[in-house]
C-alpha positions, 0 to 999 in steps of 0.5 A, a space after each residue: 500500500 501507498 499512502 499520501 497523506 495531505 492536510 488542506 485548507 480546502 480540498 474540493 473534488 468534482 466527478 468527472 469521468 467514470 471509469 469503473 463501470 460497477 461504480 454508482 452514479 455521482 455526480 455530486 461535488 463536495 467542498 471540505 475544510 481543514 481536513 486531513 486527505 488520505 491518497 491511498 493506493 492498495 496493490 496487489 499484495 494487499 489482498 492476502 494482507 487486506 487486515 494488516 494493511 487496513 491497520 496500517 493504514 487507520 494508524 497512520 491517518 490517526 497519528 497524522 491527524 492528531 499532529 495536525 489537529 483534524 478529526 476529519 478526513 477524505 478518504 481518496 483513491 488514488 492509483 497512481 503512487 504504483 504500478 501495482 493495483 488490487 481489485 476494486 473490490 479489494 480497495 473498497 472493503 478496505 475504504 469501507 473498514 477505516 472508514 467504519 473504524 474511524 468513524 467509531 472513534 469520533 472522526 467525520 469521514 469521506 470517500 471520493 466517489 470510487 471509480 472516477 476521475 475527479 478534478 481537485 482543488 488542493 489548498 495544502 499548507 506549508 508546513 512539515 507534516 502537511 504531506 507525509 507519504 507512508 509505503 507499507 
């Protein structure tokens, strides 16, 4: 799994182009505050390790959050940190479970709409743990 982790200001998203065809409809765009954006690739060899990477992963987000003080986040799927990829199916239950284990911590949490294209509107401080990546 790659992990890129991004406090924004702002992060906006606009579907644009599906590319999934068992994705749902969704068109609607969304605008969030001072949250903490999680761009997550899951590979291949994530399949056979889907619970220790869903660890993993919900331990990062947790500990980046509380260095930047956030307890929301946007879950964003992003295949471009690897030219390894797991199944859509892989992906989503793993999106599903943090957000569910996040959730019942107290967090606000979102997902991009899965299996589109999006155009992005990043407004990212400058600051030492405003981008953090995580390969694991």
């Amino acid at each position: 799994m790659k992990v890129l982790l991004i406090y924004c200001k702002i992060f906006a998203y606009t579907p644009t182009l599906k590319t999934l065809e068992m994705a749902e409809v969704n068109n609607a765009p969304a605008s969030f505050e001072n949250v903490q954006t999680a761009f997550v690739q899951v590979e291949e060899n994530d399949i056979e390790r889907e619970a220790e990477v869903s660890k993993k992963l919900l331990k990062n987000i947790k500990w980046v959050c509380g260095k930047n003080n956030s307890k929301k986040v946007v879950l964003h799927s992003f295949a471009h940190l690897s030219e390894s990829k797991a199944d859509p199916d892989t992906t989503q239950r793993i999106f599903n479970s943090v957000e569910e284990r996040l959730k019942n911590v107290g967090y606000e949490v979102a997902q991009t709409p899965f299996g589109y294209f999006l155009d992005l509107q990043v407004d990212a401080p400058g600051f030492s743990l405003a981008r953090v990546f995580k390969s694991f």
